[in-house]
ZADO-1210 file (C-alpha; in nm, 4 decimals, padded with zeros to 6 digits):
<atoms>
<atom x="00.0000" y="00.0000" z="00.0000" code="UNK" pos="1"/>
<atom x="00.0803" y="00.3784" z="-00.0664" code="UNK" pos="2"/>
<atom x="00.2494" y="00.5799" z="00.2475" code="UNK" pos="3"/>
<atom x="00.0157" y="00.8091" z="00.3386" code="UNK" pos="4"/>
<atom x="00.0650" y="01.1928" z="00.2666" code="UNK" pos="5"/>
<atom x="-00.0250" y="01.4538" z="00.4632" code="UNK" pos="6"/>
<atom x="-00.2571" y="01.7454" z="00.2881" code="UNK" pos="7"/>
<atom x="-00.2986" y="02.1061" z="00.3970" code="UNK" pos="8"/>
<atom x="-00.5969" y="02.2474" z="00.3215" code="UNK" pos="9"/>
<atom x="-00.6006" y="02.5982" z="00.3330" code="UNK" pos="10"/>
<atom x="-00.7819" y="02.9126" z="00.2378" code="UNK" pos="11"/>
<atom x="-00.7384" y="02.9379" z="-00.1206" code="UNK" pos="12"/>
<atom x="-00.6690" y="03.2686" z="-00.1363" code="UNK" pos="13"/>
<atom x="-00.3246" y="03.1453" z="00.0472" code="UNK" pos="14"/>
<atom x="-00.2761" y="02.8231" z="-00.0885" code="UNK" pos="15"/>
<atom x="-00.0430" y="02.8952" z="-00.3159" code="UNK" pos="16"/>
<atom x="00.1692" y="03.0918" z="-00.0534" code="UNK" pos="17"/>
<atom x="00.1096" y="02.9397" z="00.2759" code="UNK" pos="18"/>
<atom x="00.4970" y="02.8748" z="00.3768" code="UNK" pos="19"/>
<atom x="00.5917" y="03.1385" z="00.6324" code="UNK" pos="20"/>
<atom x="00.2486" y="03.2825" z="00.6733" code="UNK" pos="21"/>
<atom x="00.1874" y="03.3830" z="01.0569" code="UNK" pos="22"/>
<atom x="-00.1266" y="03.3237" z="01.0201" code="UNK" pos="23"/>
<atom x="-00.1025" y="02.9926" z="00.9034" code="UNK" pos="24"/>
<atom x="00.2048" y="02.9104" z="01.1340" code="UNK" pos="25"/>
<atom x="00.1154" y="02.5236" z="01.2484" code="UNK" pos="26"/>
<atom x="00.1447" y="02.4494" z="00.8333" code="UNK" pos="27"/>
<atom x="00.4451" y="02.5189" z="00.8296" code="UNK" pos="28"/>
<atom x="00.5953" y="02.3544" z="01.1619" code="UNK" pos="29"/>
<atom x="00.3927" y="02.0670" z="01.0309" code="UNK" pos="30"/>
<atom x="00.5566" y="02.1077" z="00.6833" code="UNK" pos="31"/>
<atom x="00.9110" y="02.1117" z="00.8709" code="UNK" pos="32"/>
<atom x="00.8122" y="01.7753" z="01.0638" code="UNK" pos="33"/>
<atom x="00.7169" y="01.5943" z="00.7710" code="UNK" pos="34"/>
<atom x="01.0049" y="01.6458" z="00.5984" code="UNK" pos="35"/>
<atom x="01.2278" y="01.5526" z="00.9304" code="UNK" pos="36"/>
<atom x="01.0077" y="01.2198" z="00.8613" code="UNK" pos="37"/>
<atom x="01.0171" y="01.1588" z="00.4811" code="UNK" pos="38"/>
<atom x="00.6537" y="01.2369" z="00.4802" code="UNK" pos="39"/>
<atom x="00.5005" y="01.3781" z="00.1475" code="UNK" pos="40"/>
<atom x="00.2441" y="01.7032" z="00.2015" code="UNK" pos="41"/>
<atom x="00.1138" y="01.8886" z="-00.0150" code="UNK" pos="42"/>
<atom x="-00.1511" y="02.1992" z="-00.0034" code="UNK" pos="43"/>
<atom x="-00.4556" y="02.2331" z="-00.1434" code="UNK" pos="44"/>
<atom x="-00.7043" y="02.5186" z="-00.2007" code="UNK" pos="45"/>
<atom x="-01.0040" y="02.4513" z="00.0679" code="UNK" pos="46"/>
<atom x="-01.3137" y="02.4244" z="-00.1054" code="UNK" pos="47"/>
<atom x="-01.5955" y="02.5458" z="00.0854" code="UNK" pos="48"/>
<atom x="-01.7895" y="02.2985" z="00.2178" code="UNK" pos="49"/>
<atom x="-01.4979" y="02.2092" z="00.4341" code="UNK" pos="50"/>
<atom x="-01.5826" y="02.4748" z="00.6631" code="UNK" pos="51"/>
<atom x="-01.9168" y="02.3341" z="00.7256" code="UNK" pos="52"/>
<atom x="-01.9331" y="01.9916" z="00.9830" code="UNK" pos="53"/>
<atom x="-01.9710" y="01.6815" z="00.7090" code="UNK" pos="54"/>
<atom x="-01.8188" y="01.3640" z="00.6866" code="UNK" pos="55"/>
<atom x="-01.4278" y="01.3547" z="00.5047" code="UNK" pos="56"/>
<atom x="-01.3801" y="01.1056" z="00.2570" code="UNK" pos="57"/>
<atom x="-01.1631" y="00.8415" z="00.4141" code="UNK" pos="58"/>
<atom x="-00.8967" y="00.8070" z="00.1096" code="UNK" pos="59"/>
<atom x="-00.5725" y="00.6745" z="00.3151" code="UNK" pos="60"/>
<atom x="-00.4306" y="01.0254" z="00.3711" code="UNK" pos="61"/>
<atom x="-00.3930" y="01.3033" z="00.6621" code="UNK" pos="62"/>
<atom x="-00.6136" y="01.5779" z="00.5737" code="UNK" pos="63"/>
<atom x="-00.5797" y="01.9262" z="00.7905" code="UNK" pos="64"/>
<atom x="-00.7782" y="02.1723" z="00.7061" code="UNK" pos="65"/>
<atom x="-00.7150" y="02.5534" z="00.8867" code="UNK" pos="66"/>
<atom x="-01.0979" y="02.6334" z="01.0237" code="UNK" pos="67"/>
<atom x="-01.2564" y="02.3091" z="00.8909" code="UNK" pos="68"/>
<atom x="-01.5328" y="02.1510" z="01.0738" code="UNK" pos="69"/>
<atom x="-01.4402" y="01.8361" z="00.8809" code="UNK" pos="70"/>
<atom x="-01.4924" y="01.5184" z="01.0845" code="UNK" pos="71"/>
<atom x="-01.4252" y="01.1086" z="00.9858" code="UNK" pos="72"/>
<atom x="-01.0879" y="00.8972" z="00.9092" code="UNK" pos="73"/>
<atom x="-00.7786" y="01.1120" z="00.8525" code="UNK" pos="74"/>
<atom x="-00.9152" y="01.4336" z="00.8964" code="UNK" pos="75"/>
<atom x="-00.8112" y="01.7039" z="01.1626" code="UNK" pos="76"/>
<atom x="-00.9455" y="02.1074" z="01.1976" code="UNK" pos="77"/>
<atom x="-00.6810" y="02.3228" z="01.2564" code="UNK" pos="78"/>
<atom x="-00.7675" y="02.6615" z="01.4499" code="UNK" pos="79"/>
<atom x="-00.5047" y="02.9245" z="01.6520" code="UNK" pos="80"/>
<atom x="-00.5736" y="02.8092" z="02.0368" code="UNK" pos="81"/>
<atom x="-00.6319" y="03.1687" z="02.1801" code="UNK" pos="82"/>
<atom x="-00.2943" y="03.2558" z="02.2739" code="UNK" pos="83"/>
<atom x="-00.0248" y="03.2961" z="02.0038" code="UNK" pos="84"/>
<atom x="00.2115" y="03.0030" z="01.9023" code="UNK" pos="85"/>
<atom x="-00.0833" y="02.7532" z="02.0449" code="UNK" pos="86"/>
<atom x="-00.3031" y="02.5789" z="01.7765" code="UNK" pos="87"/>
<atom x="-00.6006" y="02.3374" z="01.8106" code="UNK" pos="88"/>
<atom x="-00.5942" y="02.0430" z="01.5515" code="UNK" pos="89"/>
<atom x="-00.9016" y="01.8568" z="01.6462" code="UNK" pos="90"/>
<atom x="-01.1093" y="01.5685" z="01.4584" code="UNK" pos="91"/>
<atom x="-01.4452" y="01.7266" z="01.5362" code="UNK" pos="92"/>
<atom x="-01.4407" y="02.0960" z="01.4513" code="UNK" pos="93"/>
<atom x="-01.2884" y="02.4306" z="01.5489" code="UNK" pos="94"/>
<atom x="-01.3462" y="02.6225" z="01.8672" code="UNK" pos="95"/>
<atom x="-01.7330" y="02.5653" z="02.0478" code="UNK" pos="96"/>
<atom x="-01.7534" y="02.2740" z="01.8069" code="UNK" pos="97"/>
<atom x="-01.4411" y="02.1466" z="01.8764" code="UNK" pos="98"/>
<atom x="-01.4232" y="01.7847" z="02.1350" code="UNK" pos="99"/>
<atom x="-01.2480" y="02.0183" z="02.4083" code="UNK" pos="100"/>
<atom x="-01.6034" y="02.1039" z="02.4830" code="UNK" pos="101"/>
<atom x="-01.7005" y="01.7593" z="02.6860" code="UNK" pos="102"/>
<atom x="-01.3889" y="01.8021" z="02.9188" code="UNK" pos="103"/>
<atom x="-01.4313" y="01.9044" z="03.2434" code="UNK" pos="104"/>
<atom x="-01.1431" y="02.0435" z="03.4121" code="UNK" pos="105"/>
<atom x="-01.0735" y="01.8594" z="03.7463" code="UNK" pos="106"/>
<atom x="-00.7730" y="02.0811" z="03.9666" code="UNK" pos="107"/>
<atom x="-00.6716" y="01.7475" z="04.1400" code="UNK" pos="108"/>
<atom x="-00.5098" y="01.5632" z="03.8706" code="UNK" pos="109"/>
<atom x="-00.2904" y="01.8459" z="03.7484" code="UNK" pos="110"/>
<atom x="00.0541" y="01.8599" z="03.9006" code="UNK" pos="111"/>
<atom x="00.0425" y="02.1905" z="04.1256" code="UNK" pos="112"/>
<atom x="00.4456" y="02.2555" z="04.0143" code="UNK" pos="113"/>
<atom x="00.4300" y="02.2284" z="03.6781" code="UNK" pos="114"/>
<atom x="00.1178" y="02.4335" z="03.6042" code="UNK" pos="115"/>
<atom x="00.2793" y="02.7090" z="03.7971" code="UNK" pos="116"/>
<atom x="00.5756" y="02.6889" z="03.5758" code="UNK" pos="117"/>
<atom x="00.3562" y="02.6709" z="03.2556" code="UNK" pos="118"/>
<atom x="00.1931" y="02.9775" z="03.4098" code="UNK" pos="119"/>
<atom x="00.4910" y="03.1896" z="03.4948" code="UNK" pos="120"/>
<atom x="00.6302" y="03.1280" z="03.1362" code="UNK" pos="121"/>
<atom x="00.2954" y="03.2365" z="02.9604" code="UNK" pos="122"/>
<atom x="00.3317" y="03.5698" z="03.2062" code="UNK" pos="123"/>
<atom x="00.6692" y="03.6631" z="03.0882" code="UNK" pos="124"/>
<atom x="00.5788" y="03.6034" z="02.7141" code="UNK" pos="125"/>
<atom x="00.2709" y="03.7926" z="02.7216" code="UNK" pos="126"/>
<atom x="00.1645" y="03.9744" z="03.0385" code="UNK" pos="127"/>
<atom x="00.5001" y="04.1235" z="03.1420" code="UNK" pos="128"/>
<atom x="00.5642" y="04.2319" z="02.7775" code="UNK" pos="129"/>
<atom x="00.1637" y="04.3522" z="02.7546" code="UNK" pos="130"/>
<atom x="00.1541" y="04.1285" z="02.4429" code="UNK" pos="131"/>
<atom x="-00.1763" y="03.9561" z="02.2671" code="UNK" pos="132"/>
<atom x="-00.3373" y="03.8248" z="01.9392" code="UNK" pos="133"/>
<atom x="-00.3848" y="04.1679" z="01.7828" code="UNK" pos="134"/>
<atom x="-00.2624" y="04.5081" z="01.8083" code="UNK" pos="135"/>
<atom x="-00.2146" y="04.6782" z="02.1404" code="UNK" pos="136"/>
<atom x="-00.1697" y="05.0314" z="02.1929" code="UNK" pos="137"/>
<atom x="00.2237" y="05.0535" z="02.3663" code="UNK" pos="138"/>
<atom x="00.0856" y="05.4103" z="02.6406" code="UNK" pos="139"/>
<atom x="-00.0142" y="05.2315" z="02.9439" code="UNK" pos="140"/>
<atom x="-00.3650" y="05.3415" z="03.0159" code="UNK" pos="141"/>
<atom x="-00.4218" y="05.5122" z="03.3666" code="UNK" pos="142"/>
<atom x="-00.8018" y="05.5548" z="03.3165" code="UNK" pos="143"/>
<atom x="-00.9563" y="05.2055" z="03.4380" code="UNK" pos="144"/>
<atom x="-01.1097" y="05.2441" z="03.7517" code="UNK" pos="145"/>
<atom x="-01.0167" y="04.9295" z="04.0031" code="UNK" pos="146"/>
<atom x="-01.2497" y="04.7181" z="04.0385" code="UNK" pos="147"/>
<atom x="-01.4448" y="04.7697" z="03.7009" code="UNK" pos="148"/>
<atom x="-01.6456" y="04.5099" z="03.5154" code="UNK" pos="149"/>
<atom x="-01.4574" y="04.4783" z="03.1453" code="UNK" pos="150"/>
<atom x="-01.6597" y="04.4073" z="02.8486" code="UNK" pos="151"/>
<atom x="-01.4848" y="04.3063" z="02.5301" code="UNK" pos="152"/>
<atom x="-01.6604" y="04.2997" z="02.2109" code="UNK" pos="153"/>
<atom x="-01.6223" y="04.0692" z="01.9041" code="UNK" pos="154"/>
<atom x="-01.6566" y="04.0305" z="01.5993" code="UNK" pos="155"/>
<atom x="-01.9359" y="03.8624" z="01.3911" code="UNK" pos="156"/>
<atom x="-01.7322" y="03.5399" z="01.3612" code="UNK" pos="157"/>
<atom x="-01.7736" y="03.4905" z="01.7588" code="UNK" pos="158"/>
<atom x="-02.1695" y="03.4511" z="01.6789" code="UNK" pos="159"/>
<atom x="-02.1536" y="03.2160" z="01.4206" code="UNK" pos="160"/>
<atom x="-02.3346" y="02.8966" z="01.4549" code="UNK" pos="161"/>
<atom x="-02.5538" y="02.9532" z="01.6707" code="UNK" pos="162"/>
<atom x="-02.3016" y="03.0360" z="01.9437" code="UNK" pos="163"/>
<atom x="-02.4583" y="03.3398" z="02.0795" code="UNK" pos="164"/>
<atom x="-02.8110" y="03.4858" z="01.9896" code="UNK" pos="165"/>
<atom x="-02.7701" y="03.7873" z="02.2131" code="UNK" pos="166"/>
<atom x="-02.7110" y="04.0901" z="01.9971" code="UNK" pos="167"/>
<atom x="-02.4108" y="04.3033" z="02.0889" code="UNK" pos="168"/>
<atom x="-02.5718" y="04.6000" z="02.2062" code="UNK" pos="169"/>
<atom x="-02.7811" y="04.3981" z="02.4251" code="UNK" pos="170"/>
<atom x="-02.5188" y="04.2538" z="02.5761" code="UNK" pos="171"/>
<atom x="-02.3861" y="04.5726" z="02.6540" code="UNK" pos="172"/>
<atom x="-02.7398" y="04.7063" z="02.8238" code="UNK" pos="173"/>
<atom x="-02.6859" y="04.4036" z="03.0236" code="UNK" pos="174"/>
<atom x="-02.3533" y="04.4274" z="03.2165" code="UNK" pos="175"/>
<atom x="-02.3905" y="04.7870" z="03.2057" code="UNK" pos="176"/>
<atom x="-02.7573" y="04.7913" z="03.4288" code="UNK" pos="177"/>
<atom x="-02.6918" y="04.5061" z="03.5859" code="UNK" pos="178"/>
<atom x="-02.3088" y="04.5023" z="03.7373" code="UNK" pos="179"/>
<atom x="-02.4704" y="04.6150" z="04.0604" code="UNK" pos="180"/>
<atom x="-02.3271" y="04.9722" z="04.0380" code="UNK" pos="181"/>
<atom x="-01.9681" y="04.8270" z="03.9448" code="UNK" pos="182"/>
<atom x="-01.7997" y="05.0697" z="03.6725" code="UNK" pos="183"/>
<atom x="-01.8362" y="04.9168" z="03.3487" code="UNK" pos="184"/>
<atom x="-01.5962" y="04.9706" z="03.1044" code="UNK" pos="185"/>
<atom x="-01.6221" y="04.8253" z="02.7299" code="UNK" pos="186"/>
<atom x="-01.3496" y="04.7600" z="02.4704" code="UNK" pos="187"/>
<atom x="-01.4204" y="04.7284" z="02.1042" code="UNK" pos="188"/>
<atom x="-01.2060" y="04.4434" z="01.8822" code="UNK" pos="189"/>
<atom x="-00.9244" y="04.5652" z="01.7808" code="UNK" pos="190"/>
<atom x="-00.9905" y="04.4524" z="01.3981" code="UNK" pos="191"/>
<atom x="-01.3784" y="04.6081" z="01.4011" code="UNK" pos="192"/>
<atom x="-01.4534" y="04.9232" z="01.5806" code="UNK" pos="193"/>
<atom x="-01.6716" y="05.0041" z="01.3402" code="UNK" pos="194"/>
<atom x="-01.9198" y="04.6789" z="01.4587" code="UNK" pos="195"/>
<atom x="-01.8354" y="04.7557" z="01.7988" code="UNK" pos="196"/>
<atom x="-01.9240" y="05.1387" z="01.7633" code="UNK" pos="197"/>
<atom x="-02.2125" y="05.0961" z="01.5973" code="UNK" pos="198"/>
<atom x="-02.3642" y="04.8398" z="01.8930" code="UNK" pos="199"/>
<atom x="-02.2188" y="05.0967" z="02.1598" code="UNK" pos="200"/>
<atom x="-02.3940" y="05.3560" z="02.0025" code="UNK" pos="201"/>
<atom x="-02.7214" y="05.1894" z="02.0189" code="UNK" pos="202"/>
<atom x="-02.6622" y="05.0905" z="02.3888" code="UNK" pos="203"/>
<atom x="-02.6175" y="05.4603" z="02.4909" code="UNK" pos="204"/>
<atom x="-02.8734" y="05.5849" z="02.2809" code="UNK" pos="205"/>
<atom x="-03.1150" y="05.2922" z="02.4743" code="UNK" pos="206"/>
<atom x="-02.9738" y="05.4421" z="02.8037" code="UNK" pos="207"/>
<atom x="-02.6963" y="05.2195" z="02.9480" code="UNK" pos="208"/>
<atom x="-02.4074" y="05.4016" z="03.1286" code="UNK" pos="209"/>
<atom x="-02.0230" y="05.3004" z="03.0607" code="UNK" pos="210"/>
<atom x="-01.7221" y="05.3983" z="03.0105" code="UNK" pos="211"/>
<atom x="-01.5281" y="05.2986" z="02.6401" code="UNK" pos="212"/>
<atom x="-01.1719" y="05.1946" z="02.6039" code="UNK" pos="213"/>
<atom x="-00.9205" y="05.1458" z="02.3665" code="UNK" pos="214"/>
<atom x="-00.6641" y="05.0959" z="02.6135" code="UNK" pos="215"/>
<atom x="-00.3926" y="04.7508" z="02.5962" code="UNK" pos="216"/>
<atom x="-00.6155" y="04.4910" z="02.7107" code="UNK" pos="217"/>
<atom x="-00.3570" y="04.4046" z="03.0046" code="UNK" pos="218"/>
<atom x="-00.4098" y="04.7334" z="03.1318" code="UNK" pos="219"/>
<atom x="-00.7580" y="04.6721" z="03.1515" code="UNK" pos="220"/>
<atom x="-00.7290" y="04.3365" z="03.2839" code="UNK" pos="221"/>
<atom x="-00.4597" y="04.4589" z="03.5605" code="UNK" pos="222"/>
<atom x="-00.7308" y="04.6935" z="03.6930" code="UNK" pos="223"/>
<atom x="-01.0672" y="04.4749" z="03.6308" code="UNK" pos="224"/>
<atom x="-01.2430" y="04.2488" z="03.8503" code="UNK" pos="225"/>
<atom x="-01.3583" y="04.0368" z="03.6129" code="UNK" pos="226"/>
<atom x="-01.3446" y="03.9816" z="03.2348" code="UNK" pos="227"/>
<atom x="-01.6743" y="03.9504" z="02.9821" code="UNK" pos="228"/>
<atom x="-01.7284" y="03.8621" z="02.6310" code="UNK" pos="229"/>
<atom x="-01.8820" y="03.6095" z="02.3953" code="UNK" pos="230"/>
<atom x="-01.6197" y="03.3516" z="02.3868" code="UNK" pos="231"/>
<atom x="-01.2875" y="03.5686" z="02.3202" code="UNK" pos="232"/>
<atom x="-00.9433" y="03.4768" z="02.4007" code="UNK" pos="233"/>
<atom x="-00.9224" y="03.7429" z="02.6563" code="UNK" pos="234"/>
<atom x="-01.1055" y="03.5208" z="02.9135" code="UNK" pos="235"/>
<atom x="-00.7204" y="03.3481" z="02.9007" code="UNK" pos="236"/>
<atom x="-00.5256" y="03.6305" z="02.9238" code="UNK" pos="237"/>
<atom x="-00.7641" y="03.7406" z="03.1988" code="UNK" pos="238"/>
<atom x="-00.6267" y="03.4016" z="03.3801" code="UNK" pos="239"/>
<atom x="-00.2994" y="03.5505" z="03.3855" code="UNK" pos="240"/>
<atom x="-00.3739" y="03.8287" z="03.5440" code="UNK" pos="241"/>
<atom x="-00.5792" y="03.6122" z="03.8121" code="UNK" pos="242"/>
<atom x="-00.9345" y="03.6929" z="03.6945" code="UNK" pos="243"/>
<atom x="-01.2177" y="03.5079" z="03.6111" code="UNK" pos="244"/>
<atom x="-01.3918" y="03.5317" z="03.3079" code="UNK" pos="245"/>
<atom x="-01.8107" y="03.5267" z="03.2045" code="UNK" pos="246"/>
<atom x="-01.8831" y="03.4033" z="02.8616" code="UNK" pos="247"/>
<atom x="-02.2114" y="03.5142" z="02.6689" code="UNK" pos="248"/>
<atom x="-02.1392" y="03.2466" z="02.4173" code="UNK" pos="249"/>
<atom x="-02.0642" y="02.8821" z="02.3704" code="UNK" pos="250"/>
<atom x="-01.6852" y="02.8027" z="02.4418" code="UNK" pos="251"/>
<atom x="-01.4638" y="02.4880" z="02.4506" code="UNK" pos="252"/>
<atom x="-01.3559" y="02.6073" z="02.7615" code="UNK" pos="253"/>
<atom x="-01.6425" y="02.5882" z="02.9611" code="UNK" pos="254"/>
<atom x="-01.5788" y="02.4221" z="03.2949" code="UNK" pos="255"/>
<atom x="-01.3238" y="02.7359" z="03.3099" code="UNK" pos="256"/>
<atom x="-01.5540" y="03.0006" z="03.2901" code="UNK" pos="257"/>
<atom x="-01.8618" y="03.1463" z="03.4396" code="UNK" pos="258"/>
<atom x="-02.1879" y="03.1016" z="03.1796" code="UNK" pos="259"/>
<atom x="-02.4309" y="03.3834" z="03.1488" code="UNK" pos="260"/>
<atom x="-02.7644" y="03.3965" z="02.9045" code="UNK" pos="261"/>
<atom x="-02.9181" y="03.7085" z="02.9666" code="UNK" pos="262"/>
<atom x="-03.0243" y="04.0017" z="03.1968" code="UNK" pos="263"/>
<atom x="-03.2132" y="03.7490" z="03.4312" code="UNK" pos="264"/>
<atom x="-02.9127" y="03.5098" z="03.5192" code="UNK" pos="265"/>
<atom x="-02.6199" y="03.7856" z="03.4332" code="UNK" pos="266"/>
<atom x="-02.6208" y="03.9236" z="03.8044" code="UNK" pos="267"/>
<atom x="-02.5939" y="03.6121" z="03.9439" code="UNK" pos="268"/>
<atom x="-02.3515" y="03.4271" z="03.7021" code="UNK" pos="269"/>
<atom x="-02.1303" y="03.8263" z="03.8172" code="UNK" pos="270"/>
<atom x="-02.1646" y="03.7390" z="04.1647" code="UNK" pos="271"/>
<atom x="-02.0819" y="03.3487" z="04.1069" code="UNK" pos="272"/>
<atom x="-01.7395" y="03.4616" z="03.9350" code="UNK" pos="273"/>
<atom x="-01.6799" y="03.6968" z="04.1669" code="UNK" pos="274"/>
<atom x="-01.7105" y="03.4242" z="04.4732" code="UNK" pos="275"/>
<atom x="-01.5229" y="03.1909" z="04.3158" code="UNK" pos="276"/>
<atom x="-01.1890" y="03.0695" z="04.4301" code="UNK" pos="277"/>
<atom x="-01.0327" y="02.9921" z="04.0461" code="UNK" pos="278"/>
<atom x="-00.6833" y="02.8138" z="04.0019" code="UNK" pos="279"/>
<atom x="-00.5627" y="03.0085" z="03.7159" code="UNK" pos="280"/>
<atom x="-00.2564" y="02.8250" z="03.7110" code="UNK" pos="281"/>
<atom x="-00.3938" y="02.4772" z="03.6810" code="UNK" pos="282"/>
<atom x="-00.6677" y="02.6208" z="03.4507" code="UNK" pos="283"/>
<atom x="-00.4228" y="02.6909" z="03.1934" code="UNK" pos="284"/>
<atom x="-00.2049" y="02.3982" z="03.2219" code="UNK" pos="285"/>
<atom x="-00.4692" y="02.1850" z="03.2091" code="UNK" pos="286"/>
<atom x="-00.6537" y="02.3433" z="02.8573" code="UNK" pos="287"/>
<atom x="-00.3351" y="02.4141" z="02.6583" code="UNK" pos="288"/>
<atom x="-00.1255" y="02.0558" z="02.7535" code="UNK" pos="289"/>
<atom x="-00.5107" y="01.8520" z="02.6846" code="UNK" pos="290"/>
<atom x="-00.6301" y="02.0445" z="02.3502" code="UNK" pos="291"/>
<atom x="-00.3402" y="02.2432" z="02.1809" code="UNK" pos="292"/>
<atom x="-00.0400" y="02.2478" z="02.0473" code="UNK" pos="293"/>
<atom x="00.2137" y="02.4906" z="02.0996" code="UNK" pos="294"/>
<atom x="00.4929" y="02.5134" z="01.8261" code="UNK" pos="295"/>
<atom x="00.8021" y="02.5764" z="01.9840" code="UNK" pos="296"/>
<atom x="00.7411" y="02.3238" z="02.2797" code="UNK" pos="297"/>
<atom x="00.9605" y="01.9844" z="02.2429" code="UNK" pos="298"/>
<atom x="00.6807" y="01.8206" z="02.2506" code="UNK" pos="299"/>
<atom x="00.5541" y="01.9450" z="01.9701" code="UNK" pos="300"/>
<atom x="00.6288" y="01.6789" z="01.7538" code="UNK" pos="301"/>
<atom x="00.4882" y="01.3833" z="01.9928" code="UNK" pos="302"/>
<atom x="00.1324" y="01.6031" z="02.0298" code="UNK" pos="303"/>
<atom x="00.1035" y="01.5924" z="01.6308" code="UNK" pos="304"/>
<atom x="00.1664" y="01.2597" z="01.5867" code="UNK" pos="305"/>
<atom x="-00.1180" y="01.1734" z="01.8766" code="UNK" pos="306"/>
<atom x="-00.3432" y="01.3470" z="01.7013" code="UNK" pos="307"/>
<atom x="-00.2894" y="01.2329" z="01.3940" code="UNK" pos="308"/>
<atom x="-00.3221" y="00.8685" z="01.5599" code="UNK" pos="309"/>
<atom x="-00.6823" y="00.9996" z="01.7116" code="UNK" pos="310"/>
<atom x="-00.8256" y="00.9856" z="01.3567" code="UNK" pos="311"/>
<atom x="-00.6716" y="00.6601" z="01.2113" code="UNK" pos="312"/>
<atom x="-00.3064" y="00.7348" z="01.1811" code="UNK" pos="313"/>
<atom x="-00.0725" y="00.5944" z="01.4441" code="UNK" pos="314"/>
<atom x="00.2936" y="00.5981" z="01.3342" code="UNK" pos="315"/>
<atom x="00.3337" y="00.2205" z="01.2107" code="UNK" pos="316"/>
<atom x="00.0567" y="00.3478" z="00.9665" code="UNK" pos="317"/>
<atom x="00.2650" y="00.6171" z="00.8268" code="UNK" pos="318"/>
<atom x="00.5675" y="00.3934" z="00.7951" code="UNK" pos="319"/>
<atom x="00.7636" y="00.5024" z="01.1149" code="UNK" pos="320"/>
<atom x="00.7528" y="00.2033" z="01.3626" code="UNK" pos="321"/>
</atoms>
């Protein structure tokens, strides 16, 4: 029989120049493993349907496609993992529809010493350096009062699927009346003011009371109490800084977090997060070692080859006994 190969699929508007691409980082770590391997890859242009959740054909090969809800025999969705250099590469989907979503994090199976080391290293690459996905503004913002409630908004992608049916500005109406007199404070994504104007707009205009920021989100989160959004990566970097996070949305996180629907449960699900004595440390061990892989790690290498193995392709199947 054939060796199998390993096929990229990626968006085709970068298929033909995927090598190098930040964006598309894990394809080309992956690229540099199979060739430490003698393992044949080869890209492909990502037809559409791949980014809906339908069975893969099952034709002897690898298949990882970048934001691919793809799911049977050799195939594997590849997504960035919220903080940058970690990646998902999952056989069910991407994100809330990824199989991350049925753990449930237990504190008392992760070794205390080496989640706080995992932690400390993810503070000096980002906290420290007040680094995250997208651009940060370098003035260090003096204007978030302690204690505040921070809102982050998101972009249309965060409500896709049916993950959230709350609309933004509603969202904001919420936390803003119903913080129990907490400052509010709300930060627009960084890639879409305009969406996140327009809904802030409407929630003033409809009477809600809050402060906007476009301060570096580790500013913010220094100064907070607690972080909100849909299902953004910020609840993570919100760890670091030691506070817990409310999602509007669905997640793949969400034993982590603290789940809110509406203005009737969004008091209490504030007051629940607020109570709550969280192990940040563990917390993140425990997510990024289970569901992602980070490219630099040694381990690298052993985590792709797992997952690869999770959909049909140990290593005596690819020829390396």
């Amino acid at each position: 029989m054939p060796r199998p190969e390993v096929h990229f699929h990626i968006n085709p508007r970068q298929a033909d120049n995927w090598r190098g691409k930040l964006r598309l980082a894990l394809f080309t770590r992956l690229a540099v493993m199979c060739e430490a391997h003698g393992l044949v890859y080869r890209a492909v242009a990502r037809p559409g349907h791949e980014m809906q959740t339908r069975a893969g054909l099952a034709d002897g090969n690898i298949h990882v496609v970048e934001n691919g809800r793809m799911q049977g025999e050799g195939w594997l969705n590849a997504a960035t993992a919220y903080l940058t250099g970690f990646w998902h590469m999952d056989p069910r989907g991407m994100q809330a529809e990824s199989s991350a979503i049925d753990d449930v994090f237990d504190a008392g199976v992760v070794d205390a010493g080496e989640a706080e080391a995992f932690f400390n290293r993810l503070k000096r690459r980002f906290l420290l350096p007040r680094k995250s996905r997208y651009h940060q503004p370098v003035e260090v913002a003096d204007d978030i009062p302690d204690g505040a409630v921070a809102l982050f908004l998101q972009g249309p992608s965060a409500y896709h699927n049916g993950r959230c049916s709350l609309p933004m500005e509603e969202m904001i109406g919420i936390v803003a009346r119903g913080s129990g007199g907490r400052p509010v404070v709300v930060k627009p994504h960084p890639q879409m003011p305009e969406v996140g104007g327009i809904a802030m707009m409407e929630a003033m205009e409809a009477g809600a009371a809050f402060q906007v920021t476009e301060a570096n989100v580790h500013d913010i989160l220094a100064r907070c109490s607690v972080n909100i959004s849909v299902n953004s990566a910020v609840a993570f970097e919100g760890f670091m800084h030691g506070k817990p996070a409310i999602l509007f949305g669905k997640s793949d996180f969400p034993s982590l977090v603290t789940r809110a629907y509406g203005a009737e449960d969004y008091p209490a699900a504030l007051e629940a997060a607020l109570a709550a004595d969280w192990p940040y440390p563990k917390m993140l061990h425990s997510y990024f070692s289970r569901h992602t892989l980070e490219l630099e790690a040694p381990d690298f290498e052993a985590r792709a080859f797992a997952a690869f193995e999770r959909v049909g392709f140990p290593k005596n199947r690819l020829g390396l006994a």
